[in-house]
FIPA-386750 format. One record per residue (C-alpha): residue number from 1; residue in three letters; x, y, z. Coordinates in steps of 0.001 Angstrom, whole numbers, plus 500000, padded with zeros to 6 digits. Layout:
<r nr="NUM" rest="ALA" c1="X" c2="Y" c3="Z"/>
...
END
This chain:
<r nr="1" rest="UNK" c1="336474" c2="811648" c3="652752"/>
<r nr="2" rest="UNK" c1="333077" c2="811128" c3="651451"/>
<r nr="3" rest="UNK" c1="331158" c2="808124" c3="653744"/>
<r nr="4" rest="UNK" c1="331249" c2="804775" c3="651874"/>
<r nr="5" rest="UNK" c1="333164" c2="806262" c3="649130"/>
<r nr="6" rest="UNK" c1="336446" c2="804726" c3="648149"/>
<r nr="7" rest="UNK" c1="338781" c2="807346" c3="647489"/>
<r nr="8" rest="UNK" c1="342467" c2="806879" c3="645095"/>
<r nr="9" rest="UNK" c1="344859" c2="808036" c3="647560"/>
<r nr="10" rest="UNK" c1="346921" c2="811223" c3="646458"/>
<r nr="11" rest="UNK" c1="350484" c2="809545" c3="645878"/>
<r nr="12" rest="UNK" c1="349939" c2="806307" c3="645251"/>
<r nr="13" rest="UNK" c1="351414" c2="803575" c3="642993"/>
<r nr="14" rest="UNK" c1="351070" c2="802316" c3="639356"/>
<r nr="15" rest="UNK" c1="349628" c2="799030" c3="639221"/>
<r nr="16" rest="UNK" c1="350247" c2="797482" c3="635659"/>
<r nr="17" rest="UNK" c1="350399" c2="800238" c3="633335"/>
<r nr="18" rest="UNK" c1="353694" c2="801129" c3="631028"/>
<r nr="19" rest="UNK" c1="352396" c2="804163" c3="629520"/>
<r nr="20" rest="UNK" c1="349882" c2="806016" c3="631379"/>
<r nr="21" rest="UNK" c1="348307" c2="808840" c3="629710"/>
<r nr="22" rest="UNK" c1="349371" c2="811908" c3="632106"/>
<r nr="23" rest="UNK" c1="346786" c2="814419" c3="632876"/>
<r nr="24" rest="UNK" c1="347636" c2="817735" c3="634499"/>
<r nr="25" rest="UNK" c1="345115" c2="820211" c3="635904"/>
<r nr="26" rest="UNK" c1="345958" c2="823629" c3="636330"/>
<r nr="27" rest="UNK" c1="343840" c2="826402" c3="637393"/>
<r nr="28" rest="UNK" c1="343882" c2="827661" c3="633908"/>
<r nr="29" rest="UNK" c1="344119" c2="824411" c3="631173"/>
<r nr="30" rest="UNK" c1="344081" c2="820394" c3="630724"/>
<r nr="31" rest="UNK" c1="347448" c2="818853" c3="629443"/>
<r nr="32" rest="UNK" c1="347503" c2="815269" c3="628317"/>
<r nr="33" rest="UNK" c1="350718" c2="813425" c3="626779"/>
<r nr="34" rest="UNK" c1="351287" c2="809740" c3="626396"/>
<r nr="35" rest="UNK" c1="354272" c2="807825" c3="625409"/>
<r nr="36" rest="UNK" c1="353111" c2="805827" c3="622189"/>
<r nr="37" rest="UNK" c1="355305" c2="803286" c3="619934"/>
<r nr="38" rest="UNK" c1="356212" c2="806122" c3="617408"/>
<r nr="39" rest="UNK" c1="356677" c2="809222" c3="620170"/>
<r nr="40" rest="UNK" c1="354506" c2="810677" c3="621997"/>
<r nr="41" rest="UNK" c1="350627" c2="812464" c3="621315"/>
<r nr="42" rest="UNK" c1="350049" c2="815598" c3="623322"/>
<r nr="43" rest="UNK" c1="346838" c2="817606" c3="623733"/>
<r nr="44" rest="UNK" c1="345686" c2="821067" c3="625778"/>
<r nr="45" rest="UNK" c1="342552" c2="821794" c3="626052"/>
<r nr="46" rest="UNK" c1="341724" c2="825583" c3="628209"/>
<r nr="47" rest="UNK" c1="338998" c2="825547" c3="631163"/>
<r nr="48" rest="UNK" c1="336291" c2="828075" c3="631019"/>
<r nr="49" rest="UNK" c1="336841" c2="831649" c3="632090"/>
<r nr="50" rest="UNK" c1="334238" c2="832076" c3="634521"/>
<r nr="51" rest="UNK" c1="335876" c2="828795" c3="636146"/>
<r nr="52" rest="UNK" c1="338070" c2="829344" c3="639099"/>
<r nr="53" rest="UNK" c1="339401" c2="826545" c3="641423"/>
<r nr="54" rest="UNK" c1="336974" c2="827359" c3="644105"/>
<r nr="55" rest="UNK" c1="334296" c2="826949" c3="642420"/>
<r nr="56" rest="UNK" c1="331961" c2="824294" c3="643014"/>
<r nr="57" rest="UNK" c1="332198" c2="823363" c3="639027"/>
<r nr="58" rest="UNK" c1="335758" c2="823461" c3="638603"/>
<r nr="59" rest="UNK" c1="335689" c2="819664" c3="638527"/>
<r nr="60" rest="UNK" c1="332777" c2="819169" c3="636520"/>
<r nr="61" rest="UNK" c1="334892" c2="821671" c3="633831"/>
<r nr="62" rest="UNK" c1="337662" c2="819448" c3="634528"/>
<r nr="63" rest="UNK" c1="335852" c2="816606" c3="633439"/>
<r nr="64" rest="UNK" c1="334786" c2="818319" c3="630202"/>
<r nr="65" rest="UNK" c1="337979" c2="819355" c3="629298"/>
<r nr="66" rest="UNK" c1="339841" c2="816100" c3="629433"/>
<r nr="67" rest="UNK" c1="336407" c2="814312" c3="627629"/>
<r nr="68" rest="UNK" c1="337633" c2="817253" c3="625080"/>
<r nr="69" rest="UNK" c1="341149" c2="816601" c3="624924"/>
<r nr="70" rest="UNK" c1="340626" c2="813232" c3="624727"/>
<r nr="71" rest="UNK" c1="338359" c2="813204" c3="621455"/>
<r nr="72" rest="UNK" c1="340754" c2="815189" c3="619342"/>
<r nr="73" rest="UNK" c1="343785" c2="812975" c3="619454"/>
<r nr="74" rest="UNK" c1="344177" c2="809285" c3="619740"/>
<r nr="75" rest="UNK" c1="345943" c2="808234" c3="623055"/>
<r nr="76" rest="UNK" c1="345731" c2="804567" c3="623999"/>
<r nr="77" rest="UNK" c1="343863" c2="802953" c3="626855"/>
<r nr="78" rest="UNK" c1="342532" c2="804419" c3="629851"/>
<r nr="79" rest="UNK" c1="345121" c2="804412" c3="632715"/>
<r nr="80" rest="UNK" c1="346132" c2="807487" c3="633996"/>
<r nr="81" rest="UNK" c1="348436" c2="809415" c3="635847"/>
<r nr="82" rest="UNK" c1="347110" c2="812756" c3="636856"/>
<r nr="83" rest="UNK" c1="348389" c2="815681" c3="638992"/>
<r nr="84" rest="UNK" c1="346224" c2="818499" c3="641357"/>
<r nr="85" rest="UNK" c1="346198" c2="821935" c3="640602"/>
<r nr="86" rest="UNK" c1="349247" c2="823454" c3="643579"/>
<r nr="87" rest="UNK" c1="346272" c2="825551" c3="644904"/>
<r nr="88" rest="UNK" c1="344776" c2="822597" c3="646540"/>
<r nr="89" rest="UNK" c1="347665" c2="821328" c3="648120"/>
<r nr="90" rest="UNK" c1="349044" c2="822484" c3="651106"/>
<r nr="91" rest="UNK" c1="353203" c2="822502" c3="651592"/>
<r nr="92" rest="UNK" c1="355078" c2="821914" c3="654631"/>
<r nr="93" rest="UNK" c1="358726" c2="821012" c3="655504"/>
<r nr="94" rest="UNK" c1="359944" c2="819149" c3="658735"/>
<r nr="95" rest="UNK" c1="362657" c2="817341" c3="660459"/>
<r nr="96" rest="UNK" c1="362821" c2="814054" c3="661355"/>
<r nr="97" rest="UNK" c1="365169" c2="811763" c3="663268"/>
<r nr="98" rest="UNK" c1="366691" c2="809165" c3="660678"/>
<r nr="99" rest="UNK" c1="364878" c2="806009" c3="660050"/>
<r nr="100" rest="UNK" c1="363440" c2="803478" c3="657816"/>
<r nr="101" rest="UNK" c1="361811" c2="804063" c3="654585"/>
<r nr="102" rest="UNK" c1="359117" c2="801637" c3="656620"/>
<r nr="103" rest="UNK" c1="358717" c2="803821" c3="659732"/>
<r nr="104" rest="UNK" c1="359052" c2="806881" c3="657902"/>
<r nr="105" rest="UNK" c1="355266" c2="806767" c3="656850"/>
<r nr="106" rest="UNK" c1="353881" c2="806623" c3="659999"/>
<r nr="107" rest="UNK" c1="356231" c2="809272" c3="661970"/>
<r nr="108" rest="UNK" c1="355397" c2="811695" c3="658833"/>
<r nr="109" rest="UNK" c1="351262" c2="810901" c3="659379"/>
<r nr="110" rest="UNK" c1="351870" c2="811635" c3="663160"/>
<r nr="111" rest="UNK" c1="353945" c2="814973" c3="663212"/>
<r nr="112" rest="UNK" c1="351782" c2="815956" c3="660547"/>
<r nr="113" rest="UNK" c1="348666" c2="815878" c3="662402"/>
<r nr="114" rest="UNK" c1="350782" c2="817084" c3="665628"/>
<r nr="115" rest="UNK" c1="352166" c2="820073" c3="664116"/>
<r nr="116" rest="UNK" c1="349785" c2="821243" c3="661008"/>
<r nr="117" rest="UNK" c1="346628" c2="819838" c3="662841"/>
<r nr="118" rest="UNK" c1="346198" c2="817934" c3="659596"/>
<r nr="119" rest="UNK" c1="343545" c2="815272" c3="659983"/>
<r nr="120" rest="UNK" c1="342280" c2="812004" c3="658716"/>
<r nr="121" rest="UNK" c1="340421" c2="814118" c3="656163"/>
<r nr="122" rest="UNK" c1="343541" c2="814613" c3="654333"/>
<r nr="123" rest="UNK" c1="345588" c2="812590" c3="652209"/>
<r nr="124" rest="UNK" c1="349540" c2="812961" c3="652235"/>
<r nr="125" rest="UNK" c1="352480" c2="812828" c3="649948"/>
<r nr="126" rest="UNK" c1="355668" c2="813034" c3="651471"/>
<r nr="127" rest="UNK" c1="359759" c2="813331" c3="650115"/>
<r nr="128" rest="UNK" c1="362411" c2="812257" c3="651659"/>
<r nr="129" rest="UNK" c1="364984" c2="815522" c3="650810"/>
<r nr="130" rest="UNK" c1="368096" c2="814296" c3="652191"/>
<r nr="131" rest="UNK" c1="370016" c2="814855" c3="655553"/>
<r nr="132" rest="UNK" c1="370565" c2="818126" c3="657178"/>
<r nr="133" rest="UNK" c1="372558" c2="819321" c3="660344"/>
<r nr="134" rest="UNK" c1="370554" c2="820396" c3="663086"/>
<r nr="135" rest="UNK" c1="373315" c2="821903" c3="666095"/>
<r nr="136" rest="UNK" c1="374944" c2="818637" c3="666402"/>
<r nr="137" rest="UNK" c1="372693" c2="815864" c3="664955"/>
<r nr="138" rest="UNK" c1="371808" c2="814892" c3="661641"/>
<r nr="139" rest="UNK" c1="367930" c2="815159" c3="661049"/>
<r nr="140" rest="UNK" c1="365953" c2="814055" c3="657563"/>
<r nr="141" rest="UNK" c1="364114" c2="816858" c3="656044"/>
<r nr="142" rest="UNK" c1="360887" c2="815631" c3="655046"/>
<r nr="143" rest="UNK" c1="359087" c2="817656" c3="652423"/>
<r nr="144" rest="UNK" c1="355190" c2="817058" c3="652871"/>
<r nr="145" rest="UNK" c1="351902" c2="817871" c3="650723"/>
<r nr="146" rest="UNK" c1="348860" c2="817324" c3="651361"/>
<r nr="147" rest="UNK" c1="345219" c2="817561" c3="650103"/>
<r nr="148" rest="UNK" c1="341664" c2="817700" c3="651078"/>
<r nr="149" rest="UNK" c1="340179" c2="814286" c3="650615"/>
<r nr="150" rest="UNK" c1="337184" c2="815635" c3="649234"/>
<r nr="151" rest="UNK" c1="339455" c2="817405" c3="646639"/>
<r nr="152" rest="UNK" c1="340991" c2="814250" c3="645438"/>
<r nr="153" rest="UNK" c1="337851" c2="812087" c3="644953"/>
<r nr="154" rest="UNK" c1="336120" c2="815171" c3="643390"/>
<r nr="155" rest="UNK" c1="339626" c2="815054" c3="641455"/>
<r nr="156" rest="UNK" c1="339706" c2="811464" c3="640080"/>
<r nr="157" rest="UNK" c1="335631" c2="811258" c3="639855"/>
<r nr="158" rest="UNK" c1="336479" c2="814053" c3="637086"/>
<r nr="159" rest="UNK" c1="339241" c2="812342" c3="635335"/>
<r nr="160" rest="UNK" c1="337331" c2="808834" c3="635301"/>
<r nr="161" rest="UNK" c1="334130" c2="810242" c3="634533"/>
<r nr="162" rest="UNK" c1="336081" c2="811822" c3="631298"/>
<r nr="163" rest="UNK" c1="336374" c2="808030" c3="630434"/>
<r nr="164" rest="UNK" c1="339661" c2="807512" c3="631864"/>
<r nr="165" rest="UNK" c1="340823" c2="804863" c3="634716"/>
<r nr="166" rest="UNK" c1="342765" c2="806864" c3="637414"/>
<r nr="167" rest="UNK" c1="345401" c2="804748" c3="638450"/>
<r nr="168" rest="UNK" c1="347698" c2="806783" c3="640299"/>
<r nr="169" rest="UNK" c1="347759" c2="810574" c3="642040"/>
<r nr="170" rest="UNK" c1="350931" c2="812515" c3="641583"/>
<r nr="171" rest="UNK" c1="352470" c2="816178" c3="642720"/>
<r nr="172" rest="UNK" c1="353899" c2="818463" c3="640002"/>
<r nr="173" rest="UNK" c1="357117" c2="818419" c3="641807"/>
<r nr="174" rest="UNK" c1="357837" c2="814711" c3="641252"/>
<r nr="175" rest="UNK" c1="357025" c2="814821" c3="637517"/>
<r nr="176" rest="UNK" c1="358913" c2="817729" c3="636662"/>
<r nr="177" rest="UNK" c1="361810" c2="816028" c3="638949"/>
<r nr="178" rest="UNK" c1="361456" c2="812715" c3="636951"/>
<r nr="179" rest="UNK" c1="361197" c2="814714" c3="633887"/>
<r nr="180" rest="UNK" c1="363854" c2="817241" c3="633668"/>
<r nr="181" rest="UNK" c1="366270" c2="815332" c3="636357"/>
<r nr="182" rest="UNK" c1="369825" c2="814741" c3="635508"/>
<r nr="183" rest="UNK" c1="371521" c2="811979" c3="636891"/>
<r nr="184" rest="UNK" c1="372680" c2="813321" c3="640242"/>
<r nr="185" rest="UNK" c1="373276" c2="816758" c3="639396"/>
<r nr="186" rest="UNK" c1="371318" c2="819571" c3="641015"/>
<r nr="187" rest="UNK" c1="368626" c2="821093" c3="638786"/>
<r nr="188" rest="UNK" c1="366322" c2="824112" c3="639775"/>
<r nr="189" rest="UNK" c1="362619" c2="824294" c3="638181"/>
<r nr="190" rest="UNK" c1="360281" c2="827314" c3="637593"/>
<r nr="191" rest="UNK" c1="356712" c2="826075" c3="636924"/>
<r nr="192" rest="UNK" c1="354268" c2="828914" c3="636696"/>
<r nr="193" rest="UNK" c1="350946" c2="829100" c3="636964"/>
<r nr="194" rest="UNK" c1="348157" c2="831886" c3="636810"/>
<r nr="195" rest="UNK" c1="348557" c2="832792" c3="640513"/>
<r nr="196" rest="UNK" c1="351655" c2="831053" c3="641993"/>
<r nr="197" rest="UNK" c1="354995" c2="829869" c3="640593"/>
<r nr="198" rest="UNK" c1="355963" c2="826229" c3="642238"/>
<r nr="199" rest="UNK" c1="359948" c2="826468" c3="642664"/>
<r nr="200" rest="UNK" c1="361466" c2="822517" c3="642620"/>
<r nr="201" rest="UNK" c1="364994" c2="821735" c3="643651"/>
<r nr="202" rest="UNK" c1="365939" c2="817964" c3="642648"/>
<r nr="203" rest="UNK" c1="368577" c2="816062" c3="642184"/>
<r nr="204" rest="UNK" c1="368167" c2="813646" c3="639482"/>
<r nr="205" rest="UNK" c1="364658" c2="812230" c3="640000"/>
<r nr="206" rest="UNK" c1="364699" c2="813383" c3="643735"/>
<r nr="207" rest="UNK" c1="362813" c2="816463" c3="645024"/>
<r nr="208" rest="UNK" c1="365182" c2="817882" c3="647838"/>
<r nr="209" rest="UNK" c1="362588" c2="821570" c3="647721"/>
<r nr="210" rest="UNK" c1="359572" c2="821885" c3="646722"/>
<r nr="211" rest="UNK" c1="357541" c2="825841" c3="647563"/>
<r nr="212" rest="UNK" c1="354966" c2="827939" c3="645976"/>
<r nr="213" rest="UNK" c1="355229" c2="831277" c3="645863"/>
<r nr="214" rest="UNK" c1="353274" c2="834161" c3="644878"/>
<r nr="215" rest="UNK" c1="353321" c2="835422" c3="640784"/>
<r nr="216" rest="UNK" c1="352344" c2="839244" c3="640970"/>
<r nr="217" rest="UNK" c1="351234" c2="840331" c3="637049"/>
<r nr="218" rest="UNK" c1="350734" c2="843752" c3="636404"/>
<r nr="219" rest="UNK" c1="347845" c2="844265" c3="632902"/>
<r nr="220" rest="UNK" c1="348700" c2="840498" c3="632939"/>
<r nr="221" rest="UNK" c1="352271" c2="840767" c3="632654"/>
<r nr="222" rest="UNK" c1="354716" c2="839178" c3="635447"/>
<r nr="223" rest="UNK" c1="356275" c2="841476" c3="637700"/>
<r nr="224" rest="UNK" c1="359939" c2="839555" c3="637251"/>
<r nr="225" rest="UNK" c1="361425" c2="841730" c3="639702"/>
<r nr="226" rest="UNK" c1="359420" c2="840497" c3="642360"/>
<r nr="227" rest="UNK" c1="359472" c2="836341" c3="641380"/>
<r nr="228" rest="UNK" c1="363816" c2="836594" c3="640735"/>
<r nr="229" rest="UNK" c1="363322" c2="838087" c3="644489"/>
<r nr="230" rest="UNK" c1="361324" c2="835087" c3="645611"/>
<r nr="231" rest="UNK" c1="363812" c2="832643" c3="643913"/>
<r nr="232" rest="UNK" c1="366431" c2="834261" c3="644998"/>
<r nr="233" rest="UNK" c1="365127" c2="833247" c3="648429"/>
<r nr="234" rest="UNK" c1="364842" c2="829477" c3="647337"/>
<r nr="235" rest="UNK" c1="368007" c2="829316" c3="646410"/>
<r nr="236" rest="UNK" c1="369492" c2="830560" c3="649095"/>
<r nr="237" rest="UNK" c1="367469" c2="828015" c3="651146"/>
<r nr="238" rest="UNK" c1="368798" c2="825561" c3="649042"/>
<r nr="239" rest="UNK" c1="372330" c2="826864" c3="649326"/>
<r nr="240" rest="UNK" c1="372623" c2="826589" c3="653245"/>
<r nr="241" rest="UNK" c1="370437" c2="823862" c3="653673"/>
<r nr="242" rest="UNK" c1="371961" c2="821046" c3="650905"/>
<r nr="243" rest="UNK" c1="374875" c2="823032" c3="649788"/>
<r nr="244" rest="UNK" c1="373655" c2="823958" c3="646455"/>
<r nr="245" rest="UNK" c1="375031" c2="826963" c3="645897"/>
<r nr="246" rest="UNK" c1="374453" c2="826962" c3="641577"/>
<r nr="247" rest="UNK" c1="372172" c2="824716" c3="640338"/>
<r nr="248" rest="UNK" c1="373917" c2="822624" c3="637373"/>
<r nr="249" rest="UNK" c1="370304" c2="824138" c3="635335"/>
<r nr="250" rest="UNK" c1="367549" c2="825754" c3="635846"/>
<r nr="251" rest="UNK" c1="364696" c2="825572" c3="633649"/>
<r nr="252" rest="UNK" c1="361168" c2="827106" c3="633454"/>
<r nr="253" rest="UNK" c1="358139" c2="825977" c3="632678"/>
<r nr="254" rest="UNK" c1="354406" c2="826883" c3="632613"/>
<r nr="255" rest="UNK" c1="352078" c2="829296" c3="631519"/>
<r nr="256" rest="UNK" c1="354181" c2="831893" c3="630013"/>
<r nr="257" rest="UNK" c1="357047" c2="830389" c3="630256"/>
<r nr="258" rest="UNK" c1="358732" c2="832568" c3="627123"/>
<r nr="259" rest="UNK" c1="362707" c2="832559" c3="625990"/>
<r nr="260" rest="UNK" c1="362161" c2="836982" c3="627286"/>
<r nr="261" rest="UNK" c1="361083" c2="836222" c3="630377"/>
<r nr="262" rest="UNK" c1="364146" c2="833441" c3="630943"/>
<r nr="263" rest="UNK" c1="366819" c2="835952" c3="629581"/>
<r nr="264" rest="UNK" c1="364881" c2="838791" c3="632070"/>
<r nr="265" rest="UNK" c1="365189" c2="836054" c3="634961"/>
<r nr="266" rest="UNK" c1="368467" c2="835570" c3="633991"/>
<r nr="267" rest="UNK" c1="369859" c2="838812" c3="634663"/>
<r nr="268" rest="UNK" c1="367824" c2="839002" c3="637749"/>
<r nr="269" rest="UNK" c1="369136" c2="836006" c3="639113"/>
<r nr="270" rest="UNK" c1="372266" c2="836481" c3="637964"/>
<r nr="271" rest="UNK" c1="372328" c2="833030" c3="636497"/>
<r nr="272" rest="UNK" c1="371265" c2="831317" c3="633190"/>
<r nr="273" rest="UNK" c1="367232" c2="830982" c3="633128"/>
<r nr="274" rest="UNK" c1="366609" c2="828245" c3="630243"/>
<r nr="275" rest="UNK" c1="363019" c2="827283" c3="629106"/>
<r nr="276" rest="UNK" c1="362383" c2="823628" c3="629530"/>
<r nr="277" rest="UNK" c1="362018" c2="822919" c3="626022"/>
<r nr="278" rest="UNK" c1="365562" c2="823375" c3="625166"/>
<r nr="279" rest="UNK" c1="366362" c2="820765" c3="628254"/>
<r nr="280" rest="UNK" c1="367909" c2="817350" c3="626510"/>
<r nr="281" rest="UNK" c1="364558" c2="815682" c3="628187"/>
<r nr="282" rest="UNK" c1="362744" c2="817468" c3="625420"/>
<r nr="283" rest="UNK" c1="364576" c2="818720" c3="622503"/>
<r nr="284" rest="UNK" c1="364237" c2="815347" c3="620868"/>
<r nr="285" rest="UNK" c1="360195" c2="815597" c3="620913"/>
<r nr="286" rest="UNK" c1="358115" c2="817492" c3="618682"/>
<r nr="287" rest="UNK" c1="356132" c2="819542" c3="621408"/>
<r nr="288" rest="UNK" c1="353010" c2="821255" c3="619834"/>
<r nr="289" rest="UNK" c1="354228" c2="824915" c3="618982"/>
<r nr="290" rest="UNK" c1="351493" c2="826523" c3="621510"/>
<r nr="291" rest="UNK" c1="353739" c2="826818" c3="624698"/>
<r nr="292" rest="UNK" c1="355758" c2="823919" c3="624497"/>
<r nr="293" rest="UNK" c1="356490" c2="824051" c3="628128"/>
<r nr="294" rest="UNK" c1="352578" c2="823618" c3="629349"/>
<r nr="295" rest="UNK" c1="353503" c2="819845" c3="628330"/>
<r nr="296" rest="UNK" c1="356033" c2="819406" c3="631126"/>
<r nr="297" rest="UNK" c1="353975" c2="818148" c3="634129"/>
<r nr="298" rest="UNK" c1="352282" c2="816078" c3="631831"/>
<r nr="299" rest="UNK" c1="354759" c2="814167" c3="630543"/>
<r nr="300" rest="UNK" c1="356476" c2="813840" c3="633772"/>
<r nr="301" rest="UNK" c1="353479" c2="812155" c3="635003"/>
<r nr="302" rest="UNK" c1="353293" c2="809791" c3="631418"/>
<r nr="303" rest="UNK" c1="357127" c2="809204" c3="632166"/>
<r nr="304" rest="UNK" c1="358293" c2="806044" c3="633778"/>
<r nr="305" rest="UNK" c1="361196" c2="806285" c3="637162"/>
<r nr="306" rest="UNK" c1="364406" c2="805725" c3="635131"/>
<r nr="307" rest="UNK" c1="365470" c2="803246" c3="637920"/>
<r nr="308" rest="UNK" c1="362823" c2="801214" c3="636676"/>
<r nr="309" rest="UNK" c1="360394" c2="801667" c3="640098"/>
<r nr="310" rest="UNK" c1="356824" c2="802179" c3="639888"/>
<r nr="311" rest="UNK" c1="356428" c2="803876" c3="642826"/>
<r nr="312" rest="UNK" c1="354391" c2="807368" c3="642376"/>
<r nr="313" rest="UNK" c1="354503" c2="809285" c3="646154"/>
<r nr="314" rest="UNK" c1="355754" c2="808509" c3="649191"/>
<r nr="315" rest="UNK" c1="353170" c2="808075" c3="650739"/>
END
């Protein structure tokens, strides 16, 4: 964390704001949506080429694009609710002797530094997945992200410098959770990006898996073969871990998230591939006609808990 510098935690909380303009960065675009009195406004706006996420501008671009997005449409007010690109977060899963939501923070902080020689230099998100066996005791499997903290103050320096007030940092998992969630069934979620696909298992509003993996494209197409292989793997995780053995839907989002590439993940999966726009969350909005689907993250992160909570992270 930079010294004397007073950096917005990465999963923290709303403080006083119903509709939040949601921001997501990817390594690729800017997508901002906002829930307004007569629907919602939505606007993309793409990052440079020559900008990749390790560059030393990417933020600066960042900035720029939301400034752009911004100026085109007419969201209101300045809070936000904004979500790093899954390259700068690092995933991890462990298991934990049950316990209080209250002492759940701290024994996550310590194994996490323990274990993934994390440091103070990082912030970190965790979910609460559910219960698992272990032999003969029941553990908690803890899902946990985390980020450089030089990444998120570079991160919300960007999205306030664009003229926005950063209010709260979210993960792409909980967004898409709290967006395409139903009730308690169990719901599988593609979200692609340029490089890596982020694979979310929830049920309802609660992220029980949460992995990147590895999107091979071949002259820029995606080698479908190889990402139904690594879902394939997911769900099998998911299977003997939490006993979800079909998902009740799975959905895909993302860059290139097209109705072919569902049907050809369908029959490689053996199971019906649907592309989050035809989910119930969003058939009822008009999404811009430009991937519909790039909109997903950012609306999850405009999109209030249905249980009314105002909680964003765990912690």
């Amino acid at each position: 964390m930079p010294k004397g510098q007073d950096v917005l935690g990465f999963g923290g909380k709303i403080k006083g704001a119903s509709n939040p303009i949601g921001v997501a960065v990817s390594a690729k675009d800017v997508c901002l949506a906002q829930a307004v009195s007569n629907g919602y406004v939505f606007e993309r706006e793409p990052l440079a080429n020559d900008v990749s996420i390790s560059d030393p501008n990417f933020h600066a671009e960042t900035k720029r694009a939301i400034n752009a997005a911004l100026r085109r449409s007419k969201f209101a007010g300045k809070p936000a609710v904004s979500a790093l690109p899954a390259e700068l977060l690092r995933y991890k899963t462990l298991r934990l002797p049950p316990m209080p939501e209250e002492d759940m923070a701290q024994a996550v902080a310590w194994e996490a530094a323990e274990r993934f020689q994390l440091t103070e230099n990082q912030s970190l998100q965790h979910y609460r997945a559910g219960q698992v066996n272990q032999g003969n005791e029941k553990r908690e499997e803890i899902i946990l992200l985390a980020a450089e903290n030089n990444a998120v103050y570079d991160h919300a320096v960007a999205v306030k410098q664009a003229g926005l007030q950063p209010i709260a940092i979210d993960a792409t998992a909980a967004a898409l959770a709290r967006l395409l969630g139903s009730d308690d069934q169990a719901t599988l979620t593609i979200h692609l990006g340029q490089t890596t696909a982020e694979i979310v298992g929830h049920r309802g509003e609660q992220v029980i898996f949460d992995k990147p993996v590895d999107v091979t494209r071949i002259n820029g197409v995606i080698d479908v073969s190889a990402l139904a292989r690594e879902i394939s793997l997911c769900t099998r995780y998911l299977s003997v871990t939490f006993g979800v053995h079909k998902p009740n839907a799975t959905w895909l989002a993302g860059q290139g998230a097209t109705q072919a590439l569902a049907e050809q993940l369908s029959d490689g999966l053996h199971t019906t591939v649907q592309t989050a726009d035809q989910s119930p969350a969003l058939t009822q909005l008009s999404l811009p006609s430009d991937d519909p689907t790039l909109y997903c993250v950012a609306l999850g992160l405009a999109s209030p808990h249905r249980n009314g909570s105002a909680k964003r992270g765990a912690a």
